[in-house]
PyMOL Python script that loads the backbone (N, CA, C, O; Angstrom):
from pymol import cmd

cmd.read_pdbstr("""\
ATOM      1  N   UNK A   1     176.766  14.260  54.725  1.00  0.00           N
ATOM      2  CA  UNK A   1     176.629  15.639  54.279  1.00  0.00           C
ATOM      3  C   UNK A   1     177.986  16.162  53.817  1.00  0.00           C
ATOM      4  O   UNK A   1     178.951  16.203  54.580  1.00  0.00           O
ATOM      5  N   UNK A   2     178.021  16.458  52.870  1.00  0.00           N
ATOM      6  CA  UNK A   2     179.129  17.559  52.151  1.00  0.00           C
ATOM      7  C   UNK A   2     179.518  19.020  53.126  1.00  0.00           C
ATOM      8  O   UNK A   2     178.788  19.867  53.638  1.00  0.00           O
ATOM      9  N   UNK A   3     181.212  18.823  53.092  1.00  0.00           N
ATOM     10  CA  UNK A   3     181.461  19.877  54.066  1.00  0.00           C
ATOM     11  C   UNK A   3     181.017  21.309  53.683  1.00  0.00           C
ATOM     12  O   UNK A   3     180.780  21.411  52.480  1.00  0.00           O
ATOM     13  N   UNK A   4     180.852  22.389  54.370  1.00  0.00           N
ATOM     14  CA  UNK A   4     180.611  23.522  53.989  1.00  0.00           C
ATOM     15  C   UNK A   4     181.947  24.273  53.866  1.00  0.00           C
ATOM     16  O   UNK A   4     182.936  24.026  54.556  1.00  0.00           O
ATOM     17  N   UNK A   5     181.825  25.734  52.392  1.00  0.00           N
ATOM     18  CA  UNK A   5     183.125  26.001  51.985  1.00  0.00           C
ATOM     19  C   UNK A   5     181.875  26.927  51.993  1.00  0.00           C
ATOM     20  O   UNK A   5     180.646  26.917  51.938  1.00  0.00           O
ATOM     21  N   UNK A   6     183.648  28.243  52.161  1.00  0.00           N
ATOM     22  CA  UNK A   6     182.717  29.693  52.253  1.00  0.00           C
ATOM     23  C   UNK A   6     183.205  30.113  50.959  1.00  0.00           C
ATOM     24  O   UNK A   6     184.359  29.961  50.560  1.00  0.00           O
ATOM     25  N   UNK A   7     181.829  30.890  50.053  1.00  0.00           N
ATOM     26  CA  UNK A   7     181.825  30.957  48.858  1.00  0.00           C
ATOM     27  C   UNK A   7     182.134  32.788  48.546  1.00  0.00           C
ATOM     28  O   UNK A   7     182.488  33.379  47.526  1.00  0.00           O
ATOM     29  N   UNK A   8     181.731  33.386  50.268  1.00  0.00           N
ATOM     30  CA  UNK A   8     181.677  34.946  49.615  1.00  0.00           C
ATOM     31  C   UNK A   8     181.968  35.343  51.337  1.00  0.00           C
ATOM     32  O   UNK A   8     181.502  34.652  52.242  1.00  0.00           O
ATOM     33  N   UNK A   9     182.694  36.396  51.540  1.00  0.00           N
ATOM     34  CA  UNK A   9     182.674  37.292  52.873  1.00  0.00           C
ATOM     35  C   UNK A   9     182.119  38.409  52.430  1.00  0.00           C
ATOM     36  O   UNK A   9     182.992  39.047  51.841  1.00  0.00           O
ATOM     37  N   UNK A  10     180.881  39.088  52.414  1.00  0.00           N
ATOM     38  CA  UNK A  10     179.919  40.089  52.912  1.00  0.00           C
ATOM     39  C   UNK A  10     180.153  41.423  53.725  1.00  0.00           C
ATOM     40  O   UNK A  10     180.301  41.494  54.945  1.00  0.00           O
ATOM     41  N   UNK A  11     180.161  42.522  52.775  1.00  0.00           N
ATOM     42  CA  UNK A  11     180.706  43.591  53.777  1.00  0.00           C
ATOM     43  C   UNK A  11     179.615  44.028  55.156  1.00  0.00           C
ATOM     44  O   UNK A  11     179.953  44.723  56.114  1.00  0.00           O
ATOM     45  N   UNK A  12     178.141  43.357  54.918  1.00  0.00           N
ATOM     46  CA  UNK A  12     177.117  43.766  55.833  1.00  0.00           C
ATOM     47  C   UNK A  12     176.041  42.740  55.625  1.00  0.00           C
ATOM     48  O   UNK A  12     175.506  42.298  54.608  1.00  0.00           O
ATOM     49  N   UNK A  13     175.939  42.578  56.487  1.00  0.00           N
ATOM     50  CA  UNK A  13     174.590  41.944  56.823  1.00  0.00           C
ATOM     51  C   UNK A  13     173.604  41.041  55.650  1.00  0.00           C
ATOM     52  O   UNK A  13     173.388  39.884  55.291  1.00  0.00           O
ATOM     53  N   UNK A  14     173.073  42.873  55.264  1.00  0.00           N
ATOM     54  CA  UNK A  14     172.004  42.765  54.623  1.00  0.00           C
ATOM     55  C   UNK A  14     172.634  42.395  52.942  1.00  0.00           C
ATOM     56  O   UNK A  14     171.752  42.032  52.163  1.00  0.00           O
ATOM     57  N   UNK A  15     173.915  42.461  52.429  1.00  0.00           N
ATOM     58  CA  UNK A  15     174.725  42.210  51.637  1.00  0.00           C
ATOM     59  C   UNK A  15     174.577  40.357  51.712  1.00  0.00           C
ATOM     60  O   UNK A  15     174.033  39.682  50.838  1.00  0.00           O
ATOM     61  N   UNK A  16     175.141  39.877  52.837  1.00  0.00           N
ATOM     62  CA  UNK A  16     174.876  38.387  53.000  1.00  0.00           C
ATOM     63  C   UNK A  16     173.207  37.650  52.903  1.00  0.00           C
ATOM     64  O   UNK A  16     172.803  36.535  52.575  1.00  0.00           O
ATOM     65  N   UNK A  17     172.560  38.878  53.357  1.00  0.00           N
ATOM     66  CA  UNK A  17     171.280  38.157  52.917  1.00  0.00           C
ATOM     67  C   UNK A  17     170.825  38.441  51.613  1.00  0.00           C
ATOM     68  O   UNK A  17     170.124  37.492  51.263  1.00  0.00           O
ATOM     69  N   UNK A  18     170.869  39.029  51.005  1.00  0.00           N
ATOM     70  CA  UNK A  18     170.509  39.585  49.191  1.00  0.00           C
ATOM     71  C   UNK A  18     171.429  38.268  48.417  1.00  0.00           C
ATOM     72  O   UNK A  18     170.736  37.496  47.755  1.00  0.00           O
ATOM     73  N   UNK A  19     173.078  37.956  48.476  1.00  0.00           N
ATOM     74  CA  UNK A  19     173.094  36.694  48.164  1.00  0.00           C
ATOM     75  C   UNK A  19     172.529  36.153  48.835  1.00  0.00           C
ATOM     76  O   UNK A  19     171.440  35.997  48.284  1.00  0.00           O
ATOM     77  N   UNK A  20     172.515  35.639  49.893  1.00  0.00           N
ATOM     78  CA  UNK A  20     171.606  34.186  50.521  1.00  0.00           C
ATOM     79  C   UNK A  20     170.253  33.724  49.428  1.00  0.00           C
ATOM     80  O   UNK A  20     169.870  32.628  49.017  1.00  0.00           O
ATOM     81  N   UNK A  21     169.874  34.845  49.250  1.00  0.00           N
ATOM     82  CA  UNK A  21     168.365  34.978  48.787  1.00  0.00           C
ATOM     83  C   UNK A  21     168.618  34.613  47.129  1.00  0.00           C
ATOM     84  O   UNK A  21     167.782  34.225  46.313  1.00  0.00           O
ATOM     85  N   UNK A  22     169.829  34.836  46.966  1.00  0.00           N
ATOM     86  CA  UNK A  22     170.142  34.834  45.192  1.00  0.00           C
ATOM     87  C   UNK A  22     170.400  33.026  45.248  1.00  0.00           C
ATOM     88  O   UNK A  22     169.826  32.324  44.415  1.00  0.00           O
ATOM     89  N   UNK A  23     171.254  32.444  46.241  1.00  0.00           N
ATOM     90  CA  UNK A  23     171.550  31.410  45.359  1.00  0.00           C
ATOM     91  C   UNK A  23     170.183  30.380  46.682  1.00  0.00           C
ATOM     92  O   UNK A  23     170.703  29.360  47.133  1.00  0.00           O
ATOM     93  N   UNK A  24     169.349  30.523  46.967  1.00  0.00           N
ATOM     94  CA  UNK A  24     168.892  29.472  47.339  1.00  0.00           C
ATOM     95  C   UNK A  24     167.491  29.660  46.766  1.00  0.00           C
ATOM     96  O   UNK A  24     166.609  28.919  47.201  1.00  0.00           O
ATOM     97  N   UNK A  25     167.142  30.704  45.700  1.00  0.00           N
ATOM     98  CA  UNK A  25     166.322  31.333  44.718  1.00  0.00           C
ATOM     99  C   UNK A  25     166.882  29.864  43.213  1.00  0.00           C
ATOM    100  O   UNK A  25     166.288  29.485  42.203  1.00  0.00           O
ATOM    101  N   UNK A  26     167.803  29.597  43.629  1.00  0.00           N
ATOM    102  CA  UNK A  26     169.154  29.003  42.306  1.00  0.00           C
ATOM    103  C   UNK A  26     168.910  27.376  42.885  1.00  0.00           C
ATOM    104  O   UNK A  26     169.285  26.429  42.195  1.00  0.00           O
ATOM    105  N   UNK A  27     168.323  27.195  44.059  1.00  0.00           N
ATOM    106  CA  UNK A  27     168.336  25.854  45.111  1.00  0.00           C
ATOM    107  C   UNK A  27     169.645  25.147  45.623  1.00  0.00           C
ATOM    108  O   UNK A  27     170.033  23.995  45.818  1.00  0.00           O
ATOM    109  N   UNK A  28     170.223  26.694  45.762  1.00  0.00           N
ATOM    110  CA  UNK A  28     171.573  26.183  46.763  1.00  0.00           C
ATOM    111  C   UNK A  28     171.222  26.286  48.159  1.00  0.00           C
ATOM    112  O   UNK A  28     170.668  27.354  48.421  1.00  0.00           O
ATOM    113  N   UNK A  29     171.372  25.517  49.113  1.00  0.00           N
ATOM    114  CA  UNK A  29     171.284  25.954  50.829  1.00  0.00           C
ATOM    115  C   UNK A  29     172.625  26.654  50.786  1.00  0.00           C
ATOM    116  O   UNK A  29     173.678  26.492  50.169  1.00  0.00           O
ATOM    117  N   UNK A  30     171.984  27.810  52.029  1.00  0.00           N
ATOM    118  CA  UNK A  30     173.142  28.605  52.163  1.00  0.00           C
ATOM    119  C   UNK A  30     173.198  28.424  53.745  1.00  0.00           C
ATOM    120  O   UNK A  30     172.177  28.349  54.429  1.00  0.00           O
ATOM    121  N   UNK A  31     174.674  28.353  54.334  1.00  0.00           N
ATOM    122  CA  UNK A  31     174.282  28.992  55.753  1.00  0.00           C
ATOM    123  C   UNK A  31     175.099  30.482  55.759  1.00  0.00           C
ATOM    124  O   UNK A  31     175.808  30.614  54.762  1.00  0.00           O
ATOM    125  N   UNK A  32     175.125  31.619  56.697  1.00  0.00           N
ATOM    126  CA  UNK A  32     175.647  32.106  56.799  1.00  0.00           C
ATOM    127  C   UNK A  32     176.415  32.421  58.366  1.00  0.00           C
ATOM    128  O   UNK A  32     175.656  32.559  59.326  1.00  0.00           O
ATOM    129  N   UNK A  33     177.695  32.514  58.559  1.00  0.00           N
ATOM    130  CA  UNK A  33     178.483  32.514  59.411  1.00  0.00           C
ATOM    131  C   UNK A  33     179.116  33.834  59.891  1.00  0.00           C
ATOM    132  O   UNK A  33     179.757  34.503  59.080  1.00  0.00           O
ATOM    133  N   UNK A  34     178.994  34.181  60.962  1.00  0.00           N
ATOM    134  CA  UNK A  34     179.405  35.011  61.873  1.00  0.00           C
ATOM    135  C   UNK A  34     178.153  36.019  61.802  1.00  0.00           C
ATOM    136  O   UNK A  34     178.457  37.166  62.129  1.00  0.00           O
ATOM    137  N   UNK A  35     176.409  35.770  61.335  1.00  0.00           N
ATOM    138  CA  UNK A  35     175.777  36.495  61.261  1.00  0.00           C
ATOM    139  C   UNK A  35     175.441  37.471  62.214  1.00  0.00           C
ATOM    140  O   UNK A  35     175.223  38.667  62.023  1.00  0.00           O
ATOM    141  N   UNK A  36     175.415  36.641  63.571  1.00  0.00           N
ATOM    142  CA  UNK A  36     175.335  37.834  64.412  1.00  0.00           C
ATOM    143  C   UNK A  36     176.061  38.164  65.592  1.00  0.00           C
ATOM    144  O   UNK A  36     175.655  38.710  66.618  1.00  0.00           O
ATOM    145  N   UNK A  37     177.339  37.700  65.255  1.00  0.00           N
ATOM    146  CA  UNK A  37     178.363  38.538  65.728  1.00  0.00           C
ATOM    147  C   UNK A  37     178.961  39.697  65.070  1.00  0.00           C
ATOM    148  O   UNK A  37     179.199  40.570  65.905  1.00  0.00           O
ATOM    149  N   UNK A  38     179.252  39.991  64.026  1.00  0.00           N
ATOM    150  CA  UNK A  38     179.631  41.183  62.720  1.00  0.00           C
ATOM    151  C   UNK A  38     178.594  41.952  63.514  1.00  0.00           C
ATOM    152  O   UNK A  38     179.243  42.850  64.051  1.00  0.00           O
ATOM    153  N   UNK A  39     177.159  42.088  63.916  1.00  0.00           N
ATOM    154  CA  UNK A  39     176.402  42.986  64.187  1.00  0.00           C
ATOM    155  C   UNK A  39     176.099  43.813  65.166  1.00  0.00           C
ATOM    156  O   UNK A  39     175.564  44.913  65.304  1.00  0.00           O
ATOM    157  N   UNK A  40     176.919  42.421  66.254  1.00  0.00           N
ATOM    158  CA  UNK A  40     176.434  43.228  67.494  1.00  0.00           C
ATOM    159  C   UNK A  40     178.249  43.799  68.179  1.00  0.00           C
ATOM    160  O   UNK A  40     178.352  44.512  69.177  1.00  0.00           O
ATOM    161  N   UNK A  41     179.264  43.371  67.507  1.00  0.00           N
ATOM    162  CA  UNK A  41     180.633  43.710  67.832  1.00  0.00           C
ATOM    163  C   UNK A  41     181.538  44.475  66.203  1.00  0.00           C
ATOM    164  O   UNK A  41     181.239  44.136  65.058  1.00  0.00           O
ATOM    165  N   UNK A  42     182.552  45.444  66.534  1.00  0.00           N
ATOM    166  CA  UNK A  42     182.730  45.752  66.074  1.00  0.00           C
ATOM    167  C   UNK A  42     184.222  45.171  65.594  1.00  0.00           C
ATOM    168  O   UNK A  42     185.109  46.024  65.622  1.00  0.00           O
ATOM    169  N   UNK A  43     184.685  43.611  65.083  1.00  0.00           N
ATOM    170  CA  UNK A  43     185.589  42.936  65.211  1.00  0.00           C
ATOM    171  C   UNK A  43     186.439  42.427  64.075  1.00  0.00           C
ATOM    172  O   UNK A  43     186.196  41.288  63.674  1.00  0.00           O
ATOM    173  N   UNK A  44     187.307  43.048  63.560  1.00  0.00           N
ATOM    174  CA  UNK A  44     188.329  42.496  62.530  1.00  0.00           C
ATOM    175  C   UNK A  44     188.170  41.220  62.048  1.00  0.00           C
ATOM    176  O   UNK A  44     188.509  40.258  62.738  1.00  0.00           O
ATOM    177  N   UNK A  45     187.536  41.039  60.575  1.00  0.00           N
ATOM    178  CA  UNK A  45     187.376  39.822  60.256  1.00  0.00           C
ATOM    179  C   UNK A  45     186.212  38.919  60.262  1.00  0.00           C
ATOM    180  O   UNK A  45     186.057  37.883  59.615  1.00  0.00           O
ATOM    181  N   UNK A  46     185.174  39.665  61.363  1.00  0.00           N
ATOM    182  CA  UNK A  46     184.258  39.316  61.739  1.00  0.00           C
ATOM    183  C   UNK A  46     183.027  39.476  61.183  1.00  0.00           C
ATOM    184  O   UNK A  46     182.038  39.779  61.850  1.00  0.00           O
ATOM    185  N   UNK A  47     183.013  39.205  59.434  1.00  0.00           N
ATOM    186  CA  UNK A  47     182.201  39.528  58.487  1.00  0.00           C
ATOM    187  C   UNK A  47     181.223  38.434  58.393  1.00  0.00           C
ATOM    188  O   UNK A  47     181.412  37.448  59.105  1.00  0.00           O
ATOM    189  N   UNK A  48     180.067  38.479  57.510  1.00  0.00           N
ATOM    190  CA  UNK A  48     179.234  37.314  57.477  1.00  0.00           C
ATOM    191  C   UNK A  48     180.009  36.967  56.582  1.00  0.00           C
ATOM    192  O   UNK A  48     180.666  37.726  55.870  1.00  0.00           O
ATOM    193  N   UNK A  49     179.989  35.667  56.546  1.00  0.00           N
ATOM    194  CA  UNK A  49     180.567  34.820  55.688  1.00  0.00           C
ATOM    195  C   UNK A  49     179.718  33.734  54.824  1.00  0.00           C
ATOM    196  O   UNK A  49     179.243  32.787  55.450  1.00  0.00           O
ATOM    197  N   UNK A  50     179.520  33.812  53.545  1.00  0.00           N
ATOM    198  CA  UNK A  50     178.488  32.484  52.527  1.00  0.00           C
ATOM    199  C   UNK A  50     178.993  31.352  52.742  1.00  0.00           C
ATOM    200  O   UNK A  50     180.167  31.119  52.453  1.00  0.00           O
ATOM    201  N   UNK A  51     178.245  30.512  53.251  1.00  0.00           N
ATOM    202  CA  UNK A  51     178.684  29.079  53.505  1.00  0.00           C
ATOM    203  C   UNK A  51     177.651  28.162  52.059  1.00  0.00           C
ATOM    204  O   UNK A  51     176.619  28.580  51.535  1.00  0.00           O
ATOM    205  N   UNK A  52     178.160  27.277  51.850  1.00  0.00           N
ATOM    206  CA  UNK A  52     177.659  26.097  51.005  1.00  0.00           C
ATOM    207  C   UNK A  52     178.165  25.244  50.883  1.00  0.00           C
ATOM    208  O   UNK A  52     179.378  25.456  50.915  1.00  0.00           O
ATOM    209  N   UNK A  53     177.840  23.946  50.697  1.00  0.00           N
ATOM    210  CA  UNK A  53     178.294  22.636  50.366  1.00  0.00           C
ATOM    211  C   UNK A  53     179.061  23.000  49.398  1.00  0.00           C
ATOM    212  O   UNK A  53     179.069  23.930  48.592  1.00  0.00           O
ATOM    213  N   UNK A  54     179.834  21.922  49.663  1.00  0.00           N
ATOM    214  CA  UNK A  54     181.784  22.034  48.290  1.00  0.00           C
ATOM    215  C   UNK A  54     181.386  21.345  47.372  1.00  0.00           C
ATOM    216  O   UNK A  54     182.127  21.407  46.391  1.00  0.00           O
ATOM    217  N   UNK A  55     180.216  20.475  47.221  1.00  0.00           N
ATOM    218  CA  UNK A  55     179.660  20.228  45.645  1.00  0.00           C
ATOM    219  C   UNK A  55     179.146  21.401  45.195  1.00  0.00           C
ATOM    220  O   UNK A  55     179.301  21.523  43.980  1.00  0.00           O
ATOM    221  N   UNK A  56     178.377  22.659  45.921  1.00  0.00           N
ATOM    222  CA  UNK A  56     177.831  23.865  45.474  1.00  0.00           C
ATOM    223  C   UNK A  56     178.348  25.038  44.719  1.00  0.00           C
ATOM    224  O   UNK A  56     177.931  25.819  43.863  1.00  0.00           O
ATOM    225  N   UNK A  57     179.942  24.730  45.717  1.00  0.00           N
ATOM    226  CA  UNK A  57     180.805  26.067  45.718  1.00  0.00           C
ATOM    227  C   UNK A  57     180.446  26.390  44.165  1.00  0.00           C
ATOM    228  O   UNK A  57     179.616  27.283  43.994  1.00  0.00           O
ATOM    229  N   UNK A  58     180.970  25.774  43.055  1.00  0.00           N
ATOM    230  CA  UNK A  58     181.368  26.414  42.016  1.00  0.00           C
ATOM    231  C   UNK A  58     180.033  27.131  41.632  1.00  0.00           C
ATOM    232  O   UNK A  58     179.943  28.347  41.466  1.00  0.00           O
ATOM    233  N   UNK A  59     179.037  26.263  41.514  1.00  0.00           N
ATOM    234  CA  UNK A  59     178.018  26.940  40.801  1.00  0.00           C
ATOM    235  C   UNK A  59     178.049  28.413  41.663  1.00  0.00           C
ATOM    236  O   UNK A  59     178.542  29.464  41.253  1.00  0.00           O
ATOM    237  N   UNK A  60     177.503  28.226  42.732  1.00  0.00           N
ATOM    238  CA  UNK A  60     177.321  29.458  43.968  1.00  0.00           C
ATOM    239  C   UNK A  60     178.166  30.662  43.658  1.00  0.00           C
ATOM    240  O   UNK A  60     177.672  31.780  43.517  1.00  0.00           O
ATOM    241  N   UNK A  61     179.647  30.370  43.538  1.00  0.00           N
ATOM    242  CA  UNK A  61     180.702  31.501  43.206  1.00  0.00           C
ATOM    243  C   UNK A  61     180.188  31.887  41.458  1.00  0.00           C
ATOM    244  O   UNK A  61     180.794  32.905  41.122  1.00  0.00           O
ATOM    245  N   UNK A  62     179.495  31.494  40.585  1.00  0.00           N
ATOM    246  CA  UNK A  62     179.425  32.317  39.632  1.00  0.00           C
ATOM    247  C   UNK A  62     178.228  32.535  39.635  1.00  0.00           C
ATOM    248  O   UNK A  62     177.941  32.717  38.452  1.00  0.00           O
ATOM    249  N   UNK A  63     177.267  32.640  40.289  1.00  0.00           N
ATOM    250  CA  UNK A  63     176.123  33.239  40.479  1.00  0.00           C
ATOM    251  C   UNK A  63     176.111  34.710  41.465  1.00  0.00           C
ATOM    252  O   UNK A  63     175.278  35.612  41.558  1.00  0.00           O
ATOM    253  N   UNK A  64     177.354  34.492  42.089  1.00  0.00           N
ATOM    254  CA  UNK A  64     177.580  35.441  42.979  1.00  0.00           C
ATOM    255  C   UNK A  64     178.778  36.522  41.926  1.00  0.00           C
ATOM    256  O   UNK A  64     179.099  37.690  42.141  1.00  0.00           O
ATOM    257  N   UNK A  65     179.084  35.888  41.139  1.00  0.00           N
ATOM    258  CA  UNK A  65     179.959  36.772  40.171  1.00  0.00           C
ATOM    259  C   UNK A  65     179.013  37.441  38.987  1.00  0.00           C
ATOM    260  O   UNK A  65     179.487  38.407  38.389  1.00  0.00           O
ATOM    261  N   UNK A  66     177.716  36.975  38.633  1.00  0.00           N
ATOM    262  CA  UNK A  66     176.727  37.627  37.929  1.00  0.00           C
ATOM    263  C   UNK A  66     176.087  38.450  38.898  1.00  0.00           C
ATOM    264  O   UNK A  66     175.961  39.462  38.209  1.00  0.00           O
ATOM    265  N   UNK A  67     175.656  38.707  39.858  1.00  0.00           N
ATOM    266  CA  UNK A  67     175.223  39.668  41.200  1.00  0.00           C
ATOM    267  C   UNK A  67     176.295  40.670  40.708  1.00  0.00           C
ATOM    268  O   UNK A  67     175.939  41.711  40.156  1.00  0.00           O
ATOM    269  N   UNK A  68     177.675  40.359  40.907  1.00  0.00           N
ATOM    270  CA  UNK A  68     178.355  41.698  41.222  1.00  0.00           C
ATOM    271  C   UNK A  68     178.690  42.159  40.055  1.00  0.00           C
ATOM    272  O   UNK A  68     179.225  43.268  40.041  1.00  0.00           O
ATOM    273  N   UNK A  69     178.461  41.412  38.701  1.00  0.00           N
ATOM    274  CA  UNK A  69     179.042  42.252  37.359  1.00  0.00           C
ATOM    275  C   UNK A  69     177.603  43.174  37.096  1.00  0.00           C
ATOM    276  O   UNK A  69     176.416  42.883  37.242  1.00  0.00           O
ATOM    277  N   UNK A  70     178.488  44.766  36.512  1.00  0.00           N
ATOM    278  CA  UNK A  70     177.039  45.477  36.008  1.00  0.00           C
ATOM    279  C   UNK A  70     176.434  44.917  34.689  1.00  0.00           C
ATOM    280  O   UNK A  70     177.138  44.353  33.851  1.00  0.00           O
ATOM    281  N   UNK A  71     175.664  45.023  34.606  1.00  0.00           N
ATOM    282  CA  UNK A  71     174.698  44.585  33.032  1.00  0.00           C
ATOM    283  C   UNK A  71     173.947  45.954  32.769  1.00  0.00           C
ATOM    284  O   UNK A  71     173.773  46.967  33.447  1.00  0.00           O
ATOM    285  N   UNK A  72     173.496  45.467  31.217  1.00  0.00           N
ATOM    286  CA  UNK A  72     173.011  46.434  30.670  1.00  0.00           C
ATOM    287  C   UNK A  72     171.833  46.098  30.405  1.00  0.00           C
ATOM    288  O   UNK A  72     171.956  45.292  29.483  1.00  0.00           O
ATOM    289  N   UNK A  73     170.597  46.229  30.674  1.00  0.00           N
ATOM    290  CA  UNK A  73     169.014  46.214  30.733  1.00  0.00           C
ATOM    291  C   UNK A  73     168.705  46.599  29.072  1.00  0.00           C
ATOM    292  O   UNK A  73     169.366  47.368  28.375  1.00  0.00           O
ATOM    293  N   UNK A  74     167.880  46.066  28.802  1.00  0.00           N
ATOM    294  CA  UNK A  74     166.962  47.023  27.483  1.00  0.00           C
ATOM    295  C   UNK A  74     166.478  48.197  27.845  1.00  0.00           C
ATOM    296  O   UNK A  74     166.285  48.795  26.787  1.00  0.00           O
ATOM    297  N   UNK A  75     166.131  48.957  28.841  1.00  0.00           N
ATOM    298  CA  UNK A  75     165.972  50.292  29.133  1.00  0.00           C
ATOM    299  C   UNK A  75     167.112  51.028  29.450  1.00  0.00           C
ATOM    300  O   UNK A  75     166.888  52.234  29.551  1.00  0.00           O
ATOM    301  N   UNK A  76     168.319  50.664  29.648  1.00  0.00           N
ATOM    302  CA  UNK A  76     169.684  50.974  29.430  1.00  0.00           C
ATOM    303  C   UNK A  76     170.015  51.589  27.948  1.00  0.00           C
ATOM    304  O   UNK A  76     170.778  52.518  27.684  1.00  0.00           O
ATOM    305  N   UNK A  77     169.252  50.834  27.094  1.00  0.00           N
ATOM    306  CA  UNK A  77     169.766  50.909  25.549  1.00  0.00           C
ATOM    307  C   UNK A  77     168.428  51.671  25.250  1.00  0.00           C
ATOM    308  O   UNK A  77     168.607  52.523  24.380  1.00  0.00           O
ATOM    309  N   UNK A  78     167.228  51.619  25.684  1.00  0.00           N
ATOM    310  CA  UNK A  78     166.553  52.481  25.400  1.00  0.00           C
ATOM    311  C   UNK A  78     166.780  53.972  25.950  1.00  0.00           C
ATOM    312  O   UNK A  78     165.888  54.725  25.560  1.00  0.00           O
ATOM    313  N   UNK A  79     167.496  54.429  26.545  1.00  0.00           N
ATOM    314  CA  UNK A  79     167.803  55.211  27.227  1.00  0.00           C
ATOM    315  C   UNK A  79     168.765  56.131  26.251  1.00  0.00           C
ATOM    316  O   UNK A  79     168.722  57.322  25.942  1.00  0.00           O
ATOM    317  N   UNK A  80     169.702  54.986  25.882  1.00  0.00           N
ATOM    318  CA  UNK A  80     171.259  55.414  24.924  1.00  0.00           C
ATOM    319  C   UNK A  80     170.316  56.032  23.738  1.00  0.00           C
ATOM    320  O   UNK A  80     170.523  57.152  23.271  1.00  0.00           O
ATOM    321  N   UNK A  81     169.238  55.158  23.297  1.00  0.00           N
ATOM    322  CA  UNK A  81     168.811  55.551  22.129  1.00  0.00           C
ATOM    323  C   UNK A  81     168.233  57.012  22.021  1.00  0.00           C
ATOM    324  O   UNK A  81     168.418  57.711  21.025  1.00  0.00           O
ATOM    325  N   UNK A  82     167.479  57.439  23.184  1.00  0.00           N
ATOM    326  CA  UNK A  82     166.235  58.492  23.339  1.00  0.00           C
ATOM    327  C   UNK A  82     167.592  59.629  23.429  1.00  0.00           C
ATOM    328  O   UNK A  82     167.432  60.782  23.028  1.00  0.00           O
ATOM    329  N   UNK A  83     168.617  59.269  23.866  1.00  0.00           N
ATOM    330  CA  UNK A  83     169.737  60.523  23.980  1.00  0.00           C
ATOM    331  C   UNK A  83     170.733  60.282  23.338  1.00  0.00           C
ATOM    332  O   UNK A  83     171.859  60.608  23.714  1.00  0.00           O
ATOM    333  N   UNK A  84     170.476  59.651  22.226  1.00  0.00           N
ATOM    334  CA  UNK A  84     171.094  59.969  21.265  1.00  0.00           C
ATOM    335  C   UNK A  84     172.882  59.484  21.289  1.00  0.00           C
ATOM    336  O   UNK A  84     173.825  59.892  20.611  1.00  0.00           O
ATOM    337  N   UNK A  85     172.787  58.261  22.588  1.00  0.00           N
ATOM    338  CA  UNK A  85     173.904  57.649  22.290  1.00  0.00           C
ATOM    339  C   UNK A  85     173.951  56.216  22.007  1.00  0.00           C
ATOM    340  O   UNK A  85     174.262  55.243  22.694  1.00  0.00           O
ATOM    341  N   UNK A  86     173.437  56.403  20.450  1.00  0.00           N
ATOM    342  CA  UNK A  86     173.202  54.936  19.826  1.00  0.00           C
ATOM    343  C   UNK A  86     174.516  54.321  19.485  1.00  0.00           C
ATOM    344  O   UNK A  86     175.343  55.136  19.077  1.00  0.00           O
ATOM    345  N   UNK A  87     174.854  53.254  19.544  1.00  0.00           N
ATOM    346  CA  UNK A  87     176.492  52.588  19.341  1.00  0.00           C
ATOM    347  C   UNK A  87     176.771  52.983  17.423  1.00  0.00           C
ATOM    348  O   UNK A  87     177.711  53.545  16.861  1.00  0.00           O
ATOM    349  N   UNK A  88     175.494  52.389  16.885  1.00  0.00           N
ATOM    350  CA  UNK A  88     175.512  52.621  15.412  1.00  0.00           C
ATOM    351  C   UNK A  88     176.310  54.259  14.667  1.00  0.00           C
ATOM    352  O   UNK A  88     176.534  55.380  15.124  1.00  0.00           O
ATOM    353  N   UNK A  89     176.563  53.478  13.121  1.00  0.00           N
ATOM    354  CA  UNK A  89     177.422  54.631  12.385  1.00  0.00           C
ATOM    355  C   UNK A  89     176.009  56.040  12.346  1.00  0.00           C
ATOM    356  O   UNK A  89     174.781  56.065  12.433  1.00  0.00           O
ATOM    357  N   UNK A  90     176.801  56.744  12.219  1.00  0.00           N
ATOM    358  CA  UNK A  90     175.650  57.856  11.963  1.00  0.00           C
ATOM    359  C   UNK A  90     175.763  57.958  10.100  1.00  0.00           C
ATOM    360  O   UNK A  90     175.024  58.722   9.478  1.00  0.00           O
TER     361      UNK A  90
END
""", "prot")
cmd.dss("prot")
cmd.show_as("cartoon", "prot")
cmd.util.cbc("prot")
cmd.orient("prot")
């Protein structure tokens, strides 16, 4: 088995499980570390932490970098359009 490398530290919980759920949605295994200690102590450092195999890491870290970048939806731009902030020349 391929060692596990932590791919993300998690400000909460439910933060570590929303990725968890993103990259094994992707068919990465995830474990996550310090899950329930962060919860039940209030301890410096003591965040969940994304674990994955070090063949995983890379993919895992840019799937977790599309999670945190904002995007723009087609109802985003339908939105710009209906109020009249279309990018186009007038």
């Amino acid at each position: 088995m391929d060692r596990l490398v932590e791919v993300y530290a998690a400000s909460d919980i439910t933060l570590a499980y929303l990725i968890k759920a993103h990259l094994e949605d992707a068919g990465i295994p995830v474990q996550i570390a310090n899950e329930n200690v962060s919860a039940a102590y209030c301890i410096d450092g003591m965040v969940p932490r994304i674990l994955v195999s070090a063949c995983h890491a890379e993919d895992a870290r840019e799937i977790i970098a599309e999670i945190q970048s904002p995007s723009r939806t087609d109802e985003d731009d339908d939105f710009d359009d209906m109020a009249g902030l279309d990018d186009s020349e007038p």
